[in-house]
N, C-alpha and C positions, 0 to 999 in steps of 0.2 A: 180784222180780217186782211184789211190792203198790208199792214204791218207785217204780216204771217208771209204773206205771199212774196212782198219786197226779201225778207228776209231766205226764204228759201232758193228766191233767182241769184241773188248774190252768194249764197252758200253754193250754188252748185257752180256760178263763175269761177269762183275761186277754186274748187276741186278740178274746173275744167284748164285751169291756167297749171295748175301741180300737176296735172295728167299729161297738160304739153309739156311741161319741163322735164317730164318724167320718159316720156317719148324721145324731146331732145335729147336726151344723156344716153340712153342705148341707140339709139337711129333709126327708130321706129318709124313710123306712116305719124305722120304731124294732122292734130289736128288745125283744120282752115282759118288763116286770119280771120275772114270773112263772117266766120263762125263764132269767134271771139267776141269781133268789135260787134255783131249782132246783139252777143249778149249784152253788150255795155249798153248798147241803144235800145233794148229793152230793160230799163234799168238797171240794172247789173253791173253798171261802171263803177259800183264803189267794189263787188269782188274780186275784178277785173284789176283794177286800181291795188287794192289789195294782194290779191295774186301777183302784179310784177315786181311790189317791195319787198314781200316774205319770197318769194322764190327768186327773185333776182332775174327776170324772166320778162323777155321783151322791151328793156330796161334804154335799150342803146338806139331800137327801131323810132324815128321821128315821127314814124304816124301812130303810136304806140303810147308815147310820152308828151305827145302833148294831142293828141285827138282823145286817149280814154280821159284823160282830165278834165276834159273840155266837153267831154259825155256826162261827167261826171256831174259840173256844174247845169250841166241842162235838165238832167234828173233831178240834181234838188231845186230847180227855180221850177217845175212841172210839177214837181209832187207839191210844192207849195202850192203854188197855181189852182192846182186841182181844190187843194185841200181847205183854202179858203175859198173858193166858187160852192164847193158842197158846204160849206158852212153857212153861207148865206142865204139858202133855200133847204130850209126845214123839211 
């Protein structure tokens, strides 16, 4: 179930990172940093992460490239964390 759900927040980051690239290229209303790096800090820093290598996208921004990475690793030592705390009480 948590599998299901990880996979789905990261699925729609990465959609939402091609939707700002895709806003960037015609000059569209952008969607919110803010709204971004939310995603990556609700896990989603690996679509996040993903969306700026396949779309070449926020690639240059310093709080971009090394803050979503840095999200990234705090996701997977959490999901760890979690995951062996619920393993130890049946």
């Amino acid at each position: 179930m948590i599998i299901k759900l990880l996979l789905i927040i990261n699925i729609f980051a990465l959609l939402m990172m091609g939707l700002d690239k895709m806003k960037a290229c015609y000059g569209w209303w952008r969607i919110p940093e803010s709204f971004l790096f939310l995603l990556a800090f609700s896990f989603g820093a690996g679509g996040i992460l993903t969306g700026m290598l396949v779309f070449r996208h926020k690639i240059r921004k310093p709080l971009f490239y090394i803050g979503v990475p840095l999200l990234f690793i705090l996701n997977i030592a959490f999901i760890y964390y979690l995951d062996d705390t619920l393993t130890r009480f049946p």
